[in-house]
N, C-alpha and C positions, 0 to 999 in steps of 0.2 A: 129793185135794188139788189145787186150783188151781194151775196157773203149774209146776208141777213137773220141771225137766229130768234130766239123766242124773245119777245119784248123790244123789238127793233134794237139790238146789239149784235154788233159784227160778231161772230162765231170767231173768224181767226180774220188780222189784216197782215200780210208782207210786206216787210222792208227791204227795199233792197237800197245797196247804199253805193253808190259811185261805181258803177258795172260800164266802164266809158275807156276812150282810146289810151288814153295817153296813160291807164295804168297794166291793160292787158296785150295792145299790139303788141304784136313779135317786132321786137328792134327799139321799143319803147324807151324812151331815157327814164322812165318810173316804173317801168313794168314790175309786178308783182313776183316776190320769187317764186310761187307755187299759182302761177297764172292758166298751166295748161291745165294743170289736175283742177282748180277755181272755177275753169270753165265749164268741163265738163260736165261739174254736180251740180252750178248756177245754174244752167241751162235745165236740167232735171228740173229743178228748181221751180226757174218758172214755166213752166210746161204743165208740171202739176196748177199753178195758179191759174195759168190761160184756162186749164181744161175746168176746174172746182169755177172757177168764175168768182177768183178771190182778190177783194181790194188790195190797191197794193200803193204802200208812199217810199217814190223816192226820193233822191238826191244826187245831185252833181257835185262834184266837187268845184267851186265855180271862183277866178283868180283874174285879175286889173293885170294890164299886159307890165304896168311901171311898178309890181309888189314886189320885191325881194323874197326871196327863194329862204325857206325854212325848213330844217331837223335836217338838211344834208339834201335835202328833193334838190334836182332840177326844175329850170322854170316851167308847171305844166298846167294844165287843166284853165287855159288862158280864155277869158271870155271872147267867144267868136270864131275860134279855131277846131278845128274838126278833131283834134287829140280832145278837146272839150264835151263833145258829142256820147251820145250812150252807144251802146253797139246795138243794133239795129235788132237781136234776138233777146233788150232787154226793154224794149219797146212792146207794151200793149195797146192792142188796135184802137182803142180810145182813151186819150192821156192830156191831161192838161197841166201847162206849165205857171208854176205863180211865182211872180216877181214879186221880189222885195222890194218896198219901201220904209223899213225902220217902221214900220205898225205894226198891230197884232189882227189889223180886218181881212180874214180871210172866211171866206161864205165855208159853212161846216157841213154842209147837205151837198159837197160836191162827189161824192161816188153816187149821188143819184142821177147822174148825170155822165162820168167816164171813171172807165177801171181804175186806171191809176191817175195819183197825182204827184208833180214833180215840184220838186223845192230846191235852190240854188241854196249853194255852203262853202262861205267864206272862209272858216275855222274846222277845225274836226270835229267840230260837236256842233251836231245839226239842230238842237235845242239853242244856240247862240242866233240862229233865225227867229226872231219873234213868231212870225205867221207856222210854222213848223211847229213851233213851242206850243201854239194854242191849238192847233188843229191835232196834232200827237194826242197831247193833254185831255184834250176836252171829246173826243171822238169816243162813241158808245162800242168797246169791244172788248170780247172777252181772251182774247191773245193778240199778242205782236211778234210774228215769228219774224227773225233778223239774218239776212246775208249777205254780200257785200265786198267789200273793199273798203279800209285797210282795220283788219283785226285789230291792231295796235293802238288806235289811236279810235278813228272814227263809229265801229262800231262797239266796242269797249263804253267809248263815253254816252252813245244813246243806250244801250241795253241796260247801263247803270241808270243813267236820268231818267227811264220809264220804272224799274225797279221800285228809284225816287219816289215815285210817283201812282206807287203801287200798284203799277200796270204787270200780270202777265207774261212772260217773255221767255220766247225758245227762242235756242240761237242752231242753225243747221251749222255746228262746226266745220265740217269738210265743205261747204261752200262761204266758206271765209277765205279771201284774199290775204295775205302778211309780204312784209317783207324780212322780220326777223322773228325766227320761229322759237327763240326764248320769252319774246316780250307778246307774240301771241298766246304761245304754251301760259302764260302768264297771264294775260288777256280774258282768256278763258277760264281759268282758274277761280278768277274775280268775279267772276257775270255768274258763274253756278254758287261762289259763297254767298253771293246777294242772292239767291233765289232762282235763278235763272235756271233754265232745263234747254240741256247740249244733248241733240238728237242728229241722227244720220240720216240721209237723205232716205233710204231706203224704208224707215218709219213715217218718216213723214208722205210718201210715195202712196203707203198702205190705207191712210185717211181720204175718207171719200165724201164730201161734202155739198153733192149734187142729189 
C-alpha cells in the first residue's frame, strides 16, 4: 500500500481538486486567471507524488447539461464532455473513479488497490458528496496536502472542512488556481488562521518519502 507510515496511517495524502479542461485550456470560457504559472507548479506537484508513491483524492468539477450557470461561470465542466475531462498529466497510472449515488458506501481500503481516487462535485464543496465526506473523514492519515482549482471557493471550503475535522492540512499556494486574486489572497488568509500551513512547492519538492 502506498504512502503508508507507522500504525498503517498515511504519512501524507494529495488533493488535488478540478485540474480539468474547461478551467485550464488556452481559449477556455473558465479558464483560470493564473493557469499558465498553476500549471507549471501542479505539474511539480504531481511529479513529486507519482515519484514518493503518494495517495492521492481527487475531484471533478462535475455539472447536468440543463443546470444554470452560477457566480458569473459559463456553462462548464458538463457531464460527458471533454472540457469535463482531467488533463491527462493529472492522471495517475492507476485511478478509480466513484459515482455518486446520494449514500455514504464507499469501500475505505481503496488505495490498496489504485493510487488515486476520483470523486464527481456538484457544488464547490467536495464534503457536499456524501461518499467523499466519508472517505476524507474517515481515512487513516496524518496530512492532506491541497492543490487545485479554484482557490476561491472549492478548495477554501475543503481545507476548512478537513480543518473541521481536525485533520492536518498544507495547502501548496502557488499551485492554486483563482480567478480573483483578492478573494484568493483572502482564501488563503482563512486556511492559515484555521491552522492550515501555506508551503512552496520547492519545500515540499525537498521531502522524500520513499
Amino acid at each position: 500500500m502506498p504512502g503508508l507510515g507507522n500504525g498503517n496511517v498515511f504519512r501524507c495524502v494529495l488533493c488535488d481538486l478540478n485540474t480539468q479542461h474547461d478551467f485550464l485550456d488556452e481559449g477556455a470560457l473558465c479558464r483560470a486567471r493564473n493557469a499558465d504559472s498553476f500549471v507549471l507548479a501542479a505539474r511539480r506537484v504531481v511529479a513529486w507524488g507519482k515519484w514518493n508513491h503518494v495517495p492521492v483524492v481527487s475531484s471533478i468539477d462535475s455539472h447536468r447539461d440543463d443546470e444554470s450557470t452560477h457566480d458569473g461561470f459559463a456553462q462548464h465542466c458538463v457531464d460527458g464532455t471533454q472540457g469535463q475531462d482531467k488533463l491527462c498529466w493529472s492522471l495517475f497510472g492507476s485511478h478509480f473513479s466513484v459515482e455518486g449515488d446520494n449514500t455514504i458506501a464507499v469501500p475505505l481500503d481503496l488505495f490498496e488497490h489504485y493510487q488515486q481516487v476520483i470523486f464527481r462535485k456538484r457544488t464547490h464543496d467536495l464534503f457536499c458528496n456524501p461518499k467523499a465526506d466519508r472517505y476524507l473523514t474517515q481515512l487513516p492519515v496524518d496530512e492532506y496536502i491541497l492543490f487545485g482549482v479554484g482557490l476561491e471557493h472549492s478548495l477554501k471550503s475543503l481545507a476548512l472542512g478537513l480543518l473541521a475535522r481536525n485533520k492536518r492540512v498544507t495547502v501548496v499556494a502557488v499551485a492554486c488556481g483563482y480567478w480573483n486574486p483578492s478573494e484568493a489572497d483572502l482564501a488563503l488568509w482563512r486556511m492559515h488562521a484555521k491552522g492550515g500551513d501555506l508551503v512552496k512547492v520547492g519545500r515540499l519538492l525537498l521531502r522524500r518519502l520513499r
